[in-house]
C-alpha positions as CSV (number, residue, x, y, z in Angstrom):
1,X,-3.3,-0.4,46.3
2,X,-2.4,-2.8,48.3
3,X,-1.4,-5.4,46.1
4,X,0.9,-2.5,44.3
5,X,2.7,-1.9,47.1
6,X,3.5,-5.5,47.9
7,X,5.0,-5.9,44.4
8,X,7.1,-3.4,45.0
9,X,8.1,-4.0,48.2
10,X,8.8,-8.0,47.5
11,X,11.2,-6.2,44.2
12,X,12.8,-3.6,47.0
13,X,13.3,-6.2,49.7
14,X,14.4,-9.7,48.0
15,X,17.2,-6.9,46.8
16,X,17.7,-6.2,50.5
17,X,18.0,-9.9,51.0
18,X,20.2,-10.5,48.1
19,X,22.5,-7.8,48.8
20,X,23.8,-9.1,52.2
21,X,25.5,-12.3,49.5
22,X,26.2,-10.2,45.8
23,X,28.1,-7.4,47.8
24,X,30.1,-9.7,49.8
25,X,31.0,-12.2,46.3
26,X,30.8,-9.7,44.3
27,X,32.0,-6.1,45.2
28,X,35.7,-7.4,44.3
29,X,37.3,-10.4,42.6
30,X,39.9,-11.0,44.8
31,X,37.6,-11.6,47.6
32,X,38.3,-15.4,48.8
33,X,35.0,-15.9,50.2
34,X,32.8,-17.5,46.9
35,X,29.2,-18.6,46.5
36,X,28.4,-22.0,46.3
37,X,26.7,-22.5,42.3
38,X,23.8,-23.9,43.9
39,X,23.0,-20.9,45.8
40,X,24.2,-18.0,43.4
41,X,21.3,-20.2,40.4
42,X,19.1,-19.8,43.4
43,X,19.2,-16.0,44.1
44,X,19.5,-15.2,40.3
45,X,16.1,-17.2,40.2
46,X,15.1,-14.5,42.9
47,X,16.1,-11.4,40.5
48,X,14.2,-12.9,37.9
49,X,10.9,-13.3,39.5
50,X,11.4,-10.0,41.0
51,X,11.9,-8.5,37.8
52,X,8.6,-10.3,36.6
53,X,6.6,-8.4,38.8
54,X,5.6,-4.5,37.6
55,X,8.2,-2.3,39.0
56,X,6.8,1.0,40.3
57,X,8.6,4.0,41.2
58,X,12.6,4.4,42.1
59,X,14.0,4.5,45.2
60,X,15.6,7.7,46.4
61,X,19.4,7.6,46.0
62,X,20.7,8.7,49.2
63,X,22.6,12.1,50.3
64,X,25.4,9.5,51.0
65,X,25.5,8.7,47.3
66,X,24.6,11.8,45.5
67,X,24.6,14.7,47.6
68,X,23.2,17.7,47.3
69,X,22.2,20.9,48.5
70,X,19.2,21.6,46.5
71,X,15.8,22.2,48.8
72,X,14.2,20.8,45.5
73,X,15.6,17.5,45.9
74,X,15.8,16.9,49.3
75,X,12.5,14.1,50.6
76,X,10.9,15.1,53.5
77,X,10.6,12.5,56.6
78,X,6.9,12.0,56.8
79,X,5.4,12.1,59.6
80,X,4.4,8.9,61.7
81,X,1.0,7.8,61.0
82,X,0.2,9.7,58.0
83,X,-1.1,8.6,54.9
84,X,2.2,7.3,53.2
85,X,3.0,5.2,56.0
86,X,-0.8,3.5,56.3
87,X,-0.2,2.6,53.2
88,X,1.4,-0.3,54.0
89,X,-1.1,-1.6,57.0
90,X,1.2,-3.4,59.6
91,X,-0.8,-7.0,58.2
92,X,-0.1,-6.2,54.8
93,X,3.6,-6.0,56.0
94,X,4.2,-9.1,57.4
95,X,2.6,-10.6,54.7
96,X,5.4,-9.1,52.7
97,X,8.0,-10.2,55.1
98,X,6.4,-13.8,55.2
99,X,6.6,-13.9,51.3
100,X,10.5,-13.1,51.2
101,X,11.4,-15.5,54.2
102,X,9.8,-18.6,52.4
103,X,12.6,-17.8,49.0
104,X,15.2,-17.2,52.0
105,X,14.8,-19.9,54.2
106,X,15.6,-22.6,51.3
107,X,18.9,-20.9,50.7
108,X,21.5,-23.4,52.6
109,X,23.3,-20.6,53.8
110,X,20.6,-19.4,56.1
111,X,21.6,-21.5,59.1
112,X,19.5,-23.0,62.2
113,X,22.6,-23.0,64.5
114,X,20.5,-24.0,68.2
115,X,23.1,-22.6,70.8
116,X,23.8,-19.4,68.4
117,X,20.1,-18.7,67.8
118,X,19.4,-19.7,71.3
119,X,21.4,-17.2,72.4
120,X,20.7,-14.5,69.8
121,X,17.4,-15.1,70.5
122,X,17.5,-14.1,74.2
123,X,19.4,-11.1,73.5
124,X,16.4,-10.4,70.6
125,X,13.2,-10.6,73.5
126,X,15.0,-8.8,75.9
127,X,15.2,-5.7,73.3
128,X,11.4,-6.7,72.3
129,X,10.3,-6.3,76.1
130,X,12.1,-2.9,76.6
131,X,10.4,-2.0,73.1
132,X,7.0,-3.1,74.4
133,X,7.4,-1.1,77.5
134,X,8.5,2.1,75.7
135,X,5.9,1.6,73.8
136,X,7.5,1.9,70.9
137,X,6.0,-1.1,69.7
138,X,1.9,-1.2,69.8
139,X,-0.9,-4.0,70.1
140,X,-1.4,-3.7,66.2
141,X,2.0,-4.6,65.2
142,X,2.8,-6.3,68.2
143,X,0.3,-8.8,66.8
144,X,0.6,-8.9,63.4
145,X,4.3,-9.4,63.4
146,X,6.9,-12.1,63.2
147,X,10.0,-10.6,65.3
148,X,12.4,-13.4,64.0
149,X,15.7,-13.3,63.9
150,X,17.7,-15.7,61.9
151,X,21.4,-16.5,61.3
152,X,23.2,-16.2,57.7
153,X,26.5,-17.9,57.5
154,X,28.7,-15.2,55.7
155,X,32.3,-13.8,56.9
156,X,30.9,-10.4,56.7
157,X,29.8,-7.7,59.2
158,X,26.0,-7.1,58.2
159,X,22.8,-7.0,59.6
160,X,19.8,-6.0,57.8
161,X,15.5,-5.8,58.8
162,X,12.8,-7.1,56.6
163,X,9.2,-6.3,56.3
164,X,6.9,-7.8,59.4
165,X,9.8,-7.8,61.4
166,X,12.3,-10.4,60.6
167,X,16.0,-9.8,61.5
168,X,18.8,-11.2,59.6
169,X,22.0,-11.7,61.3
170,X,25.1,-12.7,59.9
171,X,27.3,-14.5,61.5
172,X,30.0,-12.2,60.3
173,X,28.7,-10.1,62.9
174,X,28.2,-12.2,65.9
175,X,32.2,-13.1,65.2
176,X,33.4,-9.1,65.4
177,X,31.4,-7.9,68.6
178,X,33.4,-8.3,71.6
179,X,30.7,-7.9,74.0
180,X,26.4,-8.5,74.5
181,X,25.9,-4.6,74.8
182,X,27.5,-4.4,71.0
183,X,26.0,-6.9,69.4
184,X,22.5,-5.8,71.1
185,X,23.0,-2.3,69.9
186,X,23.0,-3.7,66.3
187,X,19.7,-5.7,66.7
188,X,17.8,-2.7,68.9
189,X,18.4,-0.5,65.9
190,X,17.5,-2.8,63.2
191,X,14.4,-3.5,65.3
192,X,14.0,0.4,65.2
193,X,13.9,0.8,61.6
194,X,10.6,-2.2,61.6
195,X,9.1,-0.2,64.9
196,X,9.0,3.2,63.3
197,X,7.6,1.8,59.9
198,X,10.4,3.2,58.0
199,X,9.3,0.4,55.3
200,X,6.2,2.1,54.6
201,X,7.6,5.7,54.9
202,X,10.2,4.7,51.8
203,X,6.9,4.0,49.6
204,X,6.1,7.8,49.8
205,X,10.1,7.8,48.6
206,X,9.5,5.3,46.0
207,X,6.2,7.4,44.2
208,X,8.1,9.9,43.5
209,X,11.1,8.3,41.8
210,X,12.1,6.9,39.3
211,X,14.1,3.2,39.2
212,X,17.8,3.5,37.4
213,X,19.8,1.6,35.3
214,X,16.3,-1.8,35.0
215,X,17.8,-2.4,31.1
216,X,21.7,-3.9,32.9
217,X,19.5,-5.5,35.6
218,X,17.3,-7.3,32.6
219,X,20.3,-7.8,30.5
220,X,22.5,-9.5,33.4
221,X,19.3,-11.8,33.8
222,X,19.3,-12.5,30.7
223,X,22.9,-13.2,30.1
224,X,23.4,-15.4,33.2
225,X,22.9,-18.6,30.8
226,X,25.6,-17.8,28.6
227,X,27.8,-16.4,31.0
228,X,27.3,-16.5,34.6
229,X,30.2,-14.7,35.6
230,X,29.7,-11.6,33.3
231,X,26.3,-11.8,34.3
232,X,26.8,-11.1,38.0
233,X,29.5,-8.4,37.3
234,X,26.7,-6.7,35.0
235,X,24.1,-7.0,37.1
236,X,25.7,-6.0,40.1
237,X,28.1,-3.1,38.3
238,X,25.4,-1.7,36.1
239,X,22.8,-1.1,39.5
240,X,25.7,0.3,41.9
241,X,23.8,3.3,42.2
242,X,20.2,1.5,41.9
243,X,20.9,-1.1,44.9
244,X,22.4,1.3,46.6
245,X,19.6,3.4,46.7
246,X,17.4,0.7,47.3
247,X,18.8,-0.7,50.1
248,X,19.6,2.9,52.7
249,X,17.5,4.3,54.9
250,X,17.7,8.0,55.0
251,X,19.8,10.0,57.1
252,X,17.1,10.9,58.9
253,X,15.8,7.4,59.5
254,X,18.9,6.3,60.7
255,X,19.5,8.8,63.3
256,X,15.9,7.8,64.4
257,X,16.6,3.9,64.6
258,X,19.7,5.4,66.6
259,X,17.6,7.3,68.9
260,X,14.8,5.0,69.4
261,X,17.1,1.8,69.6
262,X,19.7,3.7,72.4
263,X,16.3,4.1,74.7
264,X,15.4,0.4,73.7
265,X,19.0,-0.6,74.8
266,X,19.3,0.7,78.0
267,X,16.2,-0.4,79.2
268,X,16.8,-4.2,78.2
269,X,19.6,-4.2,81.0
270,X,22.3,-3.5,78.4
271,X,24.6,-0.8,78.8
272,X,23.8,2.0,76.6
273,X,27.6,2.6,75.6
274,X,27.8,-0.2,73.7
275,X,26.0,1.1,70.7
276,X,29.1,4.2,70.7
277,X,31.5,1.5,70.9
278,X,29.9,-0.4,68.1
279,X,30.3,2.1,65.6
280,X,33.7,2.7,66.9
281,X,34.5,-0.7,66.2
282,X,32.9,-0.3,62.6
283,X,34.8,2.7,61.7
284,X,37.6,1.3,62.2
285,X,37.2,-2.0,60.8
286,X,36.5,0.2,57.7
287,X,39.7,2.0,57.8
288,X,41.6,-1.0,57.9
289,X,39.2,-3.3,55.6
290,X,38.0,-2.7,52.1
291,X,37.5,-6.4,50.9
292,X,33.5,-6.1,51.3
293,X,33.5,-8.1,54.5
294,X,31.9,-4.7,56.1
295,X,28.5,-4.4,53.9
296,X,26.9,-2.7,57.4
297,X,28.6,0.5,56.8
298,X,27.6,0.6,53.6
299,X,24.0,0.1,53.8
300,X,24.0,2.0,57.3
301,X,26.9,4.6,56.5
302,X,28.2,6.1,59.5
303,X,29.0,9.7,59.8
304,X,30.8,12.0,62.1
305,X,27.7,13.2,63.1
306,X,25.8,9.9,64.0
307,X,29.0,8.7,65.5
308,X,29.0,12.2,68.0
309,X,25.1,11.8,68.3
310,X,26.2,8.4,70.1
311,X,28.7,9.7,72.3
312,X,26.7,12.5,73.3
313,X,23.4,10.3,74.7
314,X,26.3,8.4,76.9
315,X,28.0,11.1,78.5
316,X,30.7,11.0,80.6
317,X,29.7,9.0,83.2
318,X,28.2,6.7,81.0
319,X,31.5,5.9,79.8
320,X,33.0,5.7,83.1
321,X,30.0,3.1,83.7
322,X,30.6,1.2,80.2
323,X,34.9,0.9,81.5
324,X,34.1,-0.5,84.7
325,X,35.0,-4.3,84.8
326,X,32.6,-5.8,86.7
327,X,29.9,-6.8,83.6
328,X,32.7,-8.3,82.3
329,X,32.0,-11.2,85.0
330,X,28.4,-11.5,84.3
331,X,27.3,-15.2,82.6
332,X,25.9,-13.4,79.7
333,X,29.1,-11.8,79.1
334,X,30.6,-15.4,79.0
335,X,27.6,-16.8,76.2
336,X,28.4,-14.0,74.1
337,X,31.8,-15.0,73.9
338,X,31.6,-18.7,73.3
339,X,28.9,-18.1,70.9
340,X,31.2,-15.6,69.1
341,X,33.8,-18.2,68.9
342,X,31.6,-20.7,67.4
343,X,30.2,-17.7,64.6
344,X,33.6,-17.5,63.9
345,X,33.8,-20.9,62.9
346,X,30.3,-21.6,61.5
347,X,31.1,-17.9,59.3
348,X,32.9,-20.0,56.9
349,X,33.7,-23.6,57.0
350,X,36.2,-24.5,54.1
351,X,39.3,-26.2,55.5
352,X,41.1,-23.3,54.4
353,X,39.5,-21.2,57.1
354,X,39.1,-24.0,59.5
355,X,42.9,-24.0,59.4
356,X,43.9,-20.9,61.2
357,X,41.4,-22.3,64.1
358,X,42.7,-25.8,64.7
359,X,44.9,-24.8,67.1
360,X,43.9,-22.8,70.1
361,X,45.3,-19.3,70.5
362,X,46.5,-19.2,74.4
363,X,47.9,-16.0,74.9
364,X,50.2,-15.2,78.4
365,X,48.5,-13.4,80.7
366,X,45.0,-14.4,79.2
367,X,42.2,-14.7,81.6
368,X,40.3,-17.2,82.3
369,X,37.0,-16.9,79.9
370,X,40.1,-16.0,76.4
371,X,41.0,-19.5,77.4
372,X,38.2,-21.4,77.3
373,X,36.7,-19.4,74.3
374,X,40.4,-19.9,72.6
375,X,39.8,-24.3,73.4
376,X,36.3,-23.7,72.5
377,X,36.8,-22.5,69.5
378,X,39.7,-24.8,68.4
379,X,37.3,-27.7,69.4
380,X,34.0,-26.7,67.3
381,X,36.8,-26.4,64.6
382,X,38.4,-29.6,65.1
383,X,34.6,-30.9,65.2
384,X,33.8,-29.6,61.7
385,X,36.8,-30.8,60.6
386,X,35.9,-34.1,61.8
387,X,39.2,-34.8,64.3
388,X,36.9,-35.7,67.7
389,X,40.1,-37.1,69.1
390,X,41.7,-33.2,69.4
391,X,38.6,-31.8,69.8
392,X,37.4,-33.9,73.3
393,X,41.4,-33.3,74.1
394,X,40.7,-28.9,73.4
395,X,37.4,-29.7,75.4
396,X,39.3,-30.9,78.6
397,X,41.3,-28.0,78.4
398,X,38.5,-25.6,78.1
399,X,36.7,-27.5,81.0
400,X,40.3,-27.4,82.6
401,X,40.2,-23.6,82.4
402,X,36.3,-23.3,83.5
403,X,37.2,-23.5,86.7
404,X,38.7,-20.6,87.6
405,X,35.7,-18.6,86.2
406,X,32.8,-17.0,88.3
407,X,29.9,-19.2,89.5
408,X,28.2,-17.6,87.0
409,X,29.6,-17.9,84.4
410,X,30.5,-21.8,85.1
411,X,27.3,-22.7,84.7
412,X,27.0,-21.1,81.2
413,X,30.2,-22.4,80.0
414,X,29.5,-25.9,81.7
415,X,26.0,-26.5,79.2
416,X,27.9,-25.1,76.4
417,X,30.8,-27.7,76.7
418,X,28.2,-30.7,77.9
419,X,26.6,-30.0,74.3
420,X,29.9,-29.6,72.6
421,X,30.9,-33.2,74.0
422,X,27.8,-34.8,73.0
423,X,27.9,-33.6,69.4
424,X,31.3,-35.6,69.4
425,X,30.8,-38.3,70.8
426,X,27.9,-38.8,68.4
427,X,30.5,-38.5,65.8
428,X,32.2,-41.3,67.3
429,X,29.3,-43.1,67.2
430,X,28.5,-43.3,71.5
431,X,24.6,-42.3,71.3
432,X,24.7,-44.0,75.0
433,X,27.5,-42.4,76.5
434,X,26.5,-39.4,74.9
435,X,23.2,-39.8,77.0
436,X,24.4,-41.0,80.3
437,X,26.1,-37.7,80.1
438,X,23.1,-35.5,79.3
439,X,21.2,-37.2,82.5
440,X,24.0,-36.6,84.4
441,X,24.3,-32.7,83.3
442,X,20.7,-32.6,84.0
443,X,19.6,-31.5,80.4
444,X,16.9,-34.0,79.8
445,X,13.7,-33.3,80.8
446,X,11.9,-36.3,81.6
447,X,8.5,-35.0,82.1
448,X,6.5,-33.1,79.8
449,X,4.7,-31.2,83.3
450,X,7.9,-29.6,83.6
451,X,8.7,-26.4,81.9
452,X,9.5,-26.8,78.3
453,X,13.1,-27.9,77.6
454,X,15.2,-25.3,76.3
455,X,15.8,-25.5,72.1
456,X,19.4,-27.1,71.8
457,X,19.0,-29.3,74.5
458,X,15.9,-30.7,72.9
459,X,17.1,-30.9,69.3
460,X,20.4,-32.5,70.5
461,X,18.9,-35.1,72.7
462,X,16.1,-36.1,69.6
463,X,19.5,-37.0,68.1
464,X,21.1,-39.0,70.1
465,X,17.3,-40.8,70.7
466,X,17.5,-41.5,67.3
467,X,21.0,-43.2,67.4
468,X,20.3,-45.3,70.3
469,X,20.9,-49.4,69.8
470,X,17.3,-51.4,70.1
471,X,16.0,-52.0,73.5
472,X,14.6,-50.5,76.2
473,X,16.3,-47.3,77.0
474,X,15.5,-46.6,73.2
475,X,12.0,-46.9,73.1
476,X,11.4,-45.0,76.3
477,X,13.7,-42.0,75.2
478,X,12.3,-41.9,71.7
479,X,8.6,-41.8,73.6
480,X,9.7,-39.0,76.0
481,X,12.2,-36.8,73.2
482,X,8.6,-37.0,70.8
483,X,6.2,-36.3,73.2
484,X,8.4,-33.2,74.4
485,X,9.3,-32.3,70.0
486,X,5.6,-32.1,70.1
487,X,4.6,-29.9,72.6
488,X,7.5,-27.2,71.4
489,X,6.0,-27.5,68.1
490,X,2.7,-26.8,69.7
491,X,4.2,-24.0,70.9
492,X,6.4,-23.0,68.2
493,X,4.9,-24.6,65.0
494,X,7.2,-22.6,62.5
495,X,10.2,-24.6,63.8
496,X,11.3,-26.6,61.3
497,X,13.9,-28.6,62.3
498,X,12.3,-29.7,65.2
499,X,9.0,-30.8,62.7
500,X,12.1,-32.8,61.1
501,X,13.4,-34.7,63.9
502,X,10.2,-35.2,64.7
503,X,8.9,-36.7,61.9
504,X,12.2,-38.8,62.0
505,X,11.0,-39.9,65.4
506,X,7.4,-40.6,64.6
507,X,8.9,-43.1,61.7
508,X,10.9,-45.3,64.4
509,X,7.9,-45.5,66.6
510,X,5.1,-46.9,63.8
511,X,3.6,-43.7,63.6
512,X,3.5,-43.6,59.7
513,X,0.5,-40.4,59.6
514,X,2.0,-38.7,62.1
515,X,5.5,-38.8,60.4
516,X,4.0,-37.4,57.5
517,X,2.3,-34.9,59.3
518,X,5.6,-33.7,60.6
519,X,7.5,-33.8,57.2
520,X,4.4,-31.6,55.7
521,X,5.4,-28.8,58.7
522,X,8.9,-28.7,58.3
523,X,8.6,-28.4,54.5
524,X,6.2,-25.8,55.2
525,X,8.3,-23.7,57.5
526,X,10.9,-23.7,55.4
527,X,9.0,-22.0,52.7
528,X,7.7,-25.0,50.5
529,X,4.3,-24.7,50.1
530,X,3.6,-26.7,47.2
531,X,6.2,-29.7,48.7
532,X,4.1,-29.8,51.8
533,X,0.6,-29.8,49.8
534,X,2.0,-32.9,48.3
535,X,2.8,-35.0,51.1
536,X,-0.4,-34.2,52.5
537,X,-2.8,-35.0,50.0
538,X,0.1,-38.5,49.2
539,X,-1.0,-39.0,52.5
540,X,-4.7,-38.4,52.2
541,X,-4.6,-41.4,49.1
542,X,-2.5,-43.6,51.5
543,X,-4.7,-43.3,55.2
544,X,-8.1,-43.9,52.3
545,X,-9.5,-46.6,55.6
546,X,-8.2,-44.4,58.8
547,X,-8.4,-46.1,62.5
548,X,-10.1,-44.0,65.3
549,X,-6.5,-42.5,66.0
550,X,-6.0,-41.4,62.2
551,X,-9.3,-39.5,61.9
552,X,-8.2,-37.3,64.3
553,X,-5.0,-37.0,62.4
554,X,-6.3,-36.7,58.8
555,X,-8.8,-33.8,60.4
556,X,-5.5,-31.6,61.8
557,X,-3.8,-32.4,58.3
558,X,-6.6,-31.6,55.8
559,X,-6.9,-28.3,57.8
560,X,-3.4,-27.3,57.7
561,X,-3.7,-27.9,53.9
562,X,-6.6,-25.6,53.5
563,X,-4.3,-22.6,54.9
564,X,-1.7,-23.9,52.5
565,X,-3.1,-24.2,49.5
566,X,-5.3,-20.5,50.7
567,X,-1.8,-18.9,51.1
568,X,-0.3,-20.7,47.2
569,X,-3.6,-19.1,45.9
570,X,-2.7,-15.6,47.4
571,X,0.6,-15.7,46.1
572,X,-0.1,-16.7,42.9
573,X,-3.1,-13.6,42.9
574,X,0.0,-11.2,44.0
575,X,2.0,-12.3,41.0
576,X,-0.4,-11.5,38.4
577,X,-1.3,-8.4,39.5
578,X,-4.9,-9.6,41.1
């Protein structure tokens, strides 16, 4: 049973995955934003493993799509806990969600942006705290859960959950909120929907359905080597109805991911209005847009009744709370909106966008934090575009307009712009100035006895370790940057870019096992399993006459390909039906 239900979900889910790119490239033609071939040959790989595996029964299509008034048609939400929604145990679910992240995380457009996911991140544990305390999240799935959130660089507003609880964000979205409470409004009800197993409730949907249009879907497949542009319109215009059904909720599972994530919010410290003024926002962005950039209100369509269900839990003097000006001085207030500049930016980085961001927008009568975010922005532009001369001169004048900002809210901006400034002066190729200034900001932890260095700062100064001239000063900050890499991998061993730098780092220091060691992780992490099989057992013919020091090694390395090679095996079981 369970192996059923995974087969179906992975079908159901990689489509949820998928449908965050095909409706953005491919809703209309005159859309400017285009997928890289690379990446469109990877996802089309995607629809034709998932249409390898046995398809079981349709998705309902929703009362948004085909409405109806029939009691005959019309699902019933079952109840939490009952037999539909055990099912799906919470470990076979994250199973599920691990399987989809390792075909997602190889797609270049899913981005490890530090400062963005650093601060995305925050906002993301303060939601999973509130959770924990309301508990609306128990010691089961507590446990067997991821509660990830990653970053998708796409110009479009979406946000979508997947099985075991892994969030994707675009950056589409980080760009259009205007404050934390918005943008934490979005994440508390996608966490919602993975909280109240809504996965496994749409399995007791799916058994008594029946999947439309599967002939298109196999003849786009098909098609896609003779020609790949009729292929996509044919795949994605034959299953309009299909995906659609596929990928919503049910009405009634969105007003409960409403309900549940409002509580969530306003416990987290965020104010509660901001999920009313998010689907404000969204309404009308959809009255004004129609180029596909707004795939959130299709998959969670907004009605007058959900948009009044959110006004109602705020009430009046939660409005007159939500106007008041004085969050707006708060330094979290400030990180959303220099990390919103910089989505903005990473959302889409041909020249032709960059273009419009060159130059920053100072408006009269701007305050002080639209100024820096307006040189901010114009400087990580300027830095993508490869011009460090403007962008250290739009840095100045955002460190020029910093200062008539809160205490607060200085300090926030003051790390931001630090890291900014080393980033370019990398690019010009001044690893030393660039670390004379991080020991002056204070953002290098010199002793591992200290609390553990925050993620951008770490990953940043690995860099500039790396591009240090020979001598002294090198050595010992390669020594300290890989002895810190490996206590946050200890801590956090699904990072993979830090495996990477690290394994970079072990290299330069003569630690050849160790370096492969590292490789093998970040390969894994990123959803290579057979790549990082291979450089361990490479390794294991290489190391055939180990020192004391390898032993050790070779023993942590042959385990972690035991758990590999156990994990290809189940995969492999899942895909043939075993």
């Amino acid at each position: 049973m369970v192996r059923s239900i995974l087969r179906r979900l992975i079908s159901l889910f990689v489509f949820m995955a998928l449908n965050f790119r095909l409706s953005a490239h491919l809703r209309l033609p005159t859309t400017s934003h285009k997928p890289t071939a690379s990446a469109m040959a990877g996802w089309r790989l995607a629809c034709l493993v998932m249409l390898s595996w046995p398809l079981g029964a349709g998705v309902h299509a929703q009362e948004s799509v085909a409405p109806t008034t029939s009691s005959t048609n019309t699902v019933a939400l079952p109840a939490l806990g009952d037999a539909a929604a055990q099912d799906l145990s919470p470990m076979a679910e994250r199973r599920l969600g691990d399987r989809i992240m390792r075909s997602i995380l190889r797609d270049p457009d899913v981005i490890d942006d530090p400062l963005v996911l650093d601060y995305v991140n925050q906002v993301w544990q303060a939601l999973l705290n509130s959770a924990r305390r309301h508990g609306e999240i128990g010691p089961e799935i507590d446990a067997s859960h991821a509660w990830v959130p990653f970053l998708v660089r796409d110009r479009s507003v979406n946000a979508f959950a997947l099985p075991g609880g892994y969030i994707g964000v675009h950056f589409g979205l980080l760009a259009m909120t205007t404050t934390p409470d918005e943008l934490a409004s979005v994440l508390a009800h996608e966490m919602s929907h993975v909280t109240q197993r809504h996965i496994a409730r749409m399995i007791s949907q799916q058994s008594r359905q029946t999947w439309m249009s599967v002939a298109s879907m196999v003849l786009g497949i098909l098609a896609a080597s003779r020609n790949p542009a009729a292929a996509q319109a044919m795949i994605y215009g034959g299953q309009a109805v299909a995906i659609q059904g596929q990928l919503n909720f049910s009405r009634d599972m969105e007003r409960e991911a409403d309900r549940i994530g409002f509580g969530v919010l306003g416990d987290a410290g965020f104010e509660p209005a901001g999920m009313a003024q998010m689907f404000e926002h969204l309404q009308q962005a959809s009255r004004l847009n129609d180029d596909g950039n707004f795939p959130y209100l299709r998959t969670h369509p907004l009605t007058t009744e959900r948009i009044g269900e959110a006004h109602a839990r705020v009430g009046p003097q939660g409005w007159a709370n939500a106007t008041k000006a004085g969050h707006t001085d708060s330094a979290l207030w400030a990180q959303h909106a220099l990390m919103a500049a910089r989505s903005r930016v990473l959302m889409d980085t041909r020249n032709v966008s960059l273009q419009n961001l060159l130059t920053a927008d100072i408006k009269p009568g701007s305050t002080a934090l639209q100024n820096v975010t307006a040189y901010y922005t114009s400087a990580v532009a300027l830095q993508r575009g490869a011009d460090s001369g403007r962008a250290t001169l739009a840095l100045n004048h955002a460190k020029g307009a910093a200062k008539g900002l809160p205490p607060d809210q200085q300090t926030v901006v003051s790390r931001v712009l630090t890291l900014a400034m080393v980033e370019v002066m990398l690019m010009n190729h001044k690893p030393v100035e660039a670390y004379a200034l991080l020991e002056r900001e204070g953002l290098i932890n010199h002793s591992t006895k200290q609390p553990e260095e925050a993620r951008p700062e770490l990953l940043l100064t690995a860099q500039v370790a790396l591009s240090l001239p020979e001598g002294r000063t090198q050595s010992a900050a390669q020594n300290q940057v890989a002895s810190n890499l490996q206590t946050h991998v200890s801590n956090h061993p699904h990072d993979a870019a830090a495996w990477a730098i690290l394994g970079e780092l072990w290299q330069r220091l003569a630690q050849p096992l160790r370096a492969v060691r590292a490789e093998a992780e970040a390969t894994a992490a990123l959803g290579d399993l057979p790549g990082a099989i291979d450089r361990i057992q490479g390794a294991q013919k290489r190391f055939r006459q180990p020192n004391a020091d390898d032993v050790i090694e070779l023993s942590v390395m042959d385990a972690r390909l035991k758990v590999w090679q156990r994990q290809q095996r189940e995969d492999l079981l899942d895909d043939r039906g075993g």
